[in-house]
C-alpha positions in Angstrom: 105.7 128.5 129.5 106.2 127.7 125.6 105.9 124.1 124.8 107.9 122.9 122.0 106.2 121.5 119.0 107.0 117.0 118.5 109.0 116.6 115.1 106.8 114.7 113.1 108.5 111.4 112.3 107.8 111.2 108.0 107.1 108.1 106.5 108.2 106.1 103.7 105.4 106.8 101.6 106.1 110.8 101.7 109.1 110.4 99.2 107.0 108.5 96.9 106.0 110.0 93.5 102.7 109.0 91.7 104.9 107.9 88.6 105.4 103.7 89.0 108.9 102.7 88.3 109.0 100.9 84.9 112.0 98.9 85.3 111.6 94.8 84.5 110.2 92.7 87.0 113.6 91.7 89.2 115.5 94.2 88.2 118.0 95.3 91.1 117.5 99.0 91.0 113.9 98.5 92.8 116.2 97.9 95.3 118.1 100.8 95.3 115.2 102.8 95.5 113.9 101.1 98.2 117.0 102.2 99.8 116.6 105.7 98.8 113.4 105.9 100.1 114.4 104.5 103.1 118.3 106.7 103.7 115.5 109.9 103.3 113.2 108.6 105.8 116.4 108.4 108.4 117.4 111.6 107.2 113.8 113.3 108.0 114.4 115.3 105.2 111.3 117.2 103.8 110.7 116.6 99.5 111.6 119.9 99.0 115.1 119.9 100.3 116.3 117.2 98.2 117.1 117.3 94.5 118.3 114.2 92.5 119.9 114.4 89.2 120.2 111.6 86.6 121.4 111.5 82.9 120.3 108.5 80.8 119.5 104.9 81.3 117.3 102.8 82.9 118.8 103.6 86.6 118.5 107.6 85.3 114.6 107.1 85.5 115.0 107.0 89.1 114.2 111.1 89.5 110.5 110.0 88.5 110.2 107.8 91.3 111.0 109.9 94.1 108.7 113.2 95.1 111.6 115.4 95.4 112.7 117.9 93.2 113.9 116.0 90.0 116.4 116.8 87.0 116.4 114.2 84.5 119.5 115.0 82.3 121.3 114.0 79.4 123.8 111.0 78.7 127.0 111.5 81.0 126.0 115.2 81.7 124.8 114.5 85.6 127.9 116.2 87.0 128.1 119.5 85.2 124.2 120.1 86.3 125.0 118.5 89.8 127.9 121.3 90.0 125.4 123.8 88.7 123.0 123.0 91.0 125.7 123.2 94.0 126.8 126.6 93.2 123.4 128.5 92.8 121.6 125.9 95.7 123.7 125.2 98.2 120.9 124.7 100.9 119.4 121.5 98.0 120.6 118.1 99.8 122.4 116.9 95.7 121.8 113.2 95.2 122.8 112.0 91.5 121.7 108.6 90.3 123.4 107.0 87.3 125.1 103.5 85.4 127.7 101.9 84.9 127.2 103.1 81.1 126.2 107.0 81.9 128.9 107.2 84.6 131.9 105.0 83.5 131.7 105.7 79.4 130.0 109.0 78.5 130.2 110.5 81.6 134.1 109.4 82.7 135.3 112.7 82.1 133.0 114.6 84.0 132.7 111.9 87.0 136.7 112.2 87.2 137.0 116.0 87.6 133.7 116.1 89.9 135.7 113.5 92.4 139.2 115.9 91.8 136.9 119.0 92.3 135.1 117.6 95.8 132.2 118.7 94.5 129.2 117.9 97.8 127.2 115.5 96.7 126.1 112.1 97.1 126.7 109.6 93.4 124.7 106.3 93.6 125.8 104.5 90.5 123.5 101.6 89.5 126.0 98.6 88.0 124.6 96.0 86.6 127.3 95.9 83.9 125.6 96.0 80.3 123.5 98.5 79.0 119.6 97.5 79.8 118.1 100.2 78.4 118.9 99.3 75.0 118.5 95.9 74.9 121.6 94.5 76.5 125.0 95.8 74.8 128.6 95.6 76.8 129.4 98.6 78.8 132.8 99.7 81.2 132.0 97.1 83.8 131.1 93.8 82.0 133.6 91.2 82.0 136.3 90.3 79.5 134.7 87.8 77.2 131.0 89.1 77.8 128.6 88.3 75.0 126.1 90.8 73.9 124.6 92.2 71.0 127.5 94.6 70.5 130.4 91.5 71.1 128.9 88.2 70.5 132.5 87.1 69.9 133.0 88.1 73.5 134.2 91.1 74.8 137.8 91.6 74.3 138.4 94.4 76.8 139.0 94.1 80.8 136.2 95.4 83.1 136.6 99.2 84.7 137.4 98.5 88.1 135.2 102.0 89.6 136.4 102.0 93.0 139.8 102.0 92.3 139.3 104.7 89.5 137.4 106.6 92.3 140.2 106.3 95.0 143.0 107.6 92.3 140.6 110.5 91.2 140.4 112.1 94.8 137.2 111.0 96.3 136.7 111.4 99.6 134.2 109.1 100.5 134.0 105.8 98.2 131.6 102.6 99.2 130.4 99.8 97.4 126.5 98.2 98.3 124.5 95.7 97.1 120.4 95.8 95.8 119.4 92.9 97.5 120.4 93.9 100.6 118.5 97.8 100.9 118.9 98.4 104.6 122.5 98.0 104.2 122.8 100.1 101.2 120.0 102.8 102.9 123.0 103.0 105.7 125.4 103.7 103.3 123.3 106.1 101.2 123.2 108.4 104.9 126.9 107.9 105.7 127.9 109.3 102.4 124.8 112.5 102.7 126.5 112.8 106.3 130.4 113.5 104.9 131.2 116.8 103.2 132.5 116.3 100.1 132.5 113.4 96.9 130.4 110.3 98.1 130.6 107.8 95.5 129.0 104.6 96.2 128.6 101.9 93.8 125.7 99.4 93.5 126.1 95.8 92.4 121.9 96.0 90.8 121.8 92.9 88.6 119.7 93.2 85.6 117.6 90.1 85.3 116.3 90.1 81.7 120.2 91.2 79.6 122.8 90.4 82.1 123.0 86.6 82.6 126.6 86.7 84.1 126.2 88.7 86.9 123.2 87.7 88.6 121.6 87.7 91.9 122.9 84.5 92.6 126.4 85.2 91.7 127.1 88.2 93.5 125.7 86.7 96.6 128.4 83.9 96.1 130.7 86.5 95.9 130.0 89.8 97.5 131.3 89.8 101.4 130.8 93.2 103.6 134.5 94.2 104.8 135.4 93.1 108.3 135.3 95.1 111.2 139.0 96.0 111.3 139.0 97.8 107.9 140.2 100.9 108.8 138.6 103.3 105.6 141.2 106.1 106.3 144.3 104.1 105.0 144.1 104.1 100.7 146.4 101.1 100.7 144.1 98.6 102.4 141.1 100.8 100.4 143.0 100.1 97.1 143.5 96.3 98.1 140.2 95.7 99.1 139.1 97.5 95.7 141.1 95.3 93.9 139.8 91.9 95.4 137.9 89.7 93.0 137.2 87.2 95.7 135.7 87.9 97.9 133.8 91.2 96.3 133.5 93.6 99.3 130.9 96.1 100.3 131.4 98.9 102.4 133.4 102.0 102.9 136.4 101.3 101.4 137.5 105.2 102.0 137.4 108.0 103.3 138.6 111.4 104.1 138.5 115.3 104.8 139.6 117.3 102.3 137.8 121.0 101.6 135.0 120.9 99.2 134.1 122.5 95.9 131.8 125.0 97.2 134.0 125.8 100.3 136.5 127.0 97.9 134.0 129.0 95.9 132.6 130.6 98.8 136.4 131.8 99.8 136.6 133.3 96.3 133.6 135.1 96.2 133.5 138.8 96.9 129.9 139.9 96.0 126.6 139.9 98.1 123.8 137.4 98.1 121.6 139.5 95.7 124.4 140.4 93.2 124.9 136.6 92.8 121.0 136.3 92.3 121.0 138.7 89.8 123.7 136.9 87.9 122.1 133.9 88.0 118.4 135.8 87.1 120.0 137.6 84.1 121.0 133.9 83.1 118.2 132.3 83.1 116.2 134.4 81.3 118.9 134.4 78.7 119.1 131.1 77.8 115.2 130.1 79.1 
């Protein structure tokens, strides 16, 4: 009579790194990590079977912080290496950590067609709407009339509204979470790993010492999670709720099935498992 092995429960501390996050003392995205380490835990997922992928910024330091495998990129370039990454590891759980400034400006291009594409991955953009890491400039999602060192007149441009942009550009799973409230946003961080396909979710992660518009205080003023009855398969009320200024909702706005990038590759691929690796071999030592 064989007796089955217990499944170690894995704790917190596992996904931990020995590198100390760096960020300024309050800044949101110690919340976000908190809720990264915690949507891993609920996952059970060993190190090993996670990467995350970052570009540039102070939310792009996040790979550092987490004892998985790590890619820490350049600015806006976290979706052609997350689609890399995809194609040659599809067993690697892909979770991609950005800003508002490495997704939303640098980055559009690349975040739109990734969303179009489906590519299978889980986006966790860090908002905090200016750009911390150098020294407090406007970015896509800071307000119109915004001072900062790059407008001190103000900023003369409307804020990038993300969820919407993600809705139009095809993803299939778009949610919106808050730092202060990590439990919350852990949940969401394992709903979107759960669905196959784009999972974009966007943090409200207030930065304390360059941001003193959209604070803490402010968003919890403001921010309200959608009610019960929001039904996250119907792009109208998604769109609507996207658009809403007040309240500002969390949640899943949307969601859908749709086949994913690398379901399509797979269909179009003709040649074994260690032709591929030999592509990819012949590559690498190419261009290492």
């Amino acid at each position: 009579m064989s007796v089955e092995t217990p499944v170690r429960e894995r704790r917190l501390e596992e996904y931990k790194s020995d590198e100390k996050p760096t960020w300024c003392p309050g800044c949101g995205d110690f919340g976000v990590l908190n809720a990264v380490y915690r949507a891993l835990r609920m996952k059970e997922y060993a190190p090993h079977e996670v990467v995350a992928i970052s570009g540039i910024g102070c939310s792009s330091r996040i790979p550092y912080f987490i004892s998985t495998y790590g890619f820490h990129g350049i600015h806006g370039r976290t979706m052609p290496i997350a689609t890399g990454v995809r194609v040659a590891r599809p067993d690697l759980k892909t979770l991609v950590f950005g800003g508002d400034g490495d997704a939303f400006a640098i980055g559009a291009g690349h975040f739109v067609h990734a969303m179009r594409r489906n590519l299978d991955i889980t986006y966790v953009v860090m908002d905090n709407a200016t750009y911390g890491l150098t020294k407090g400039q406007t970015s896509p999602t800071s307000g119109e009339g915004f001072t900062s060192l790059s407008t001190p007149q103000g900023n003369p441009e409307q804020a990038l509204n993300p969820m919407m942009l993600a809705i139009a550009s095809g993803a299939t799973f778009v949610a919106r979470g808050f730092s202060a409230e990590p439990q919350k946003l852990a949940d969401l961080i394992v709903a979107g790993i759960d669905h196959p396909g784009f999972s974009f979710i966007d943090v409200y992660s207030p930065c304390p010492t360059f941001n003193k518009v959209n604070t803490f205080k402010t968003y919890k003023e403001t921010v309200q999670w959608l009610p019960q009855e929001h039904d996250p398969t119907d792009m109208i009320a998604a769109l609507n709720s996207a658009i809403s200024q007040d309240p500002l909702y969390l949640g899943l706005l949307y969601q859908r099935e749709a086949p994913t990038y690398e379901q399509h590759v797979a269909t179009h691929h003709t040649g074994d498992e260690s032709a591929r690796r030999r592509v990819l071999e012949h590559l690498f030592d190419r261009f290492s």
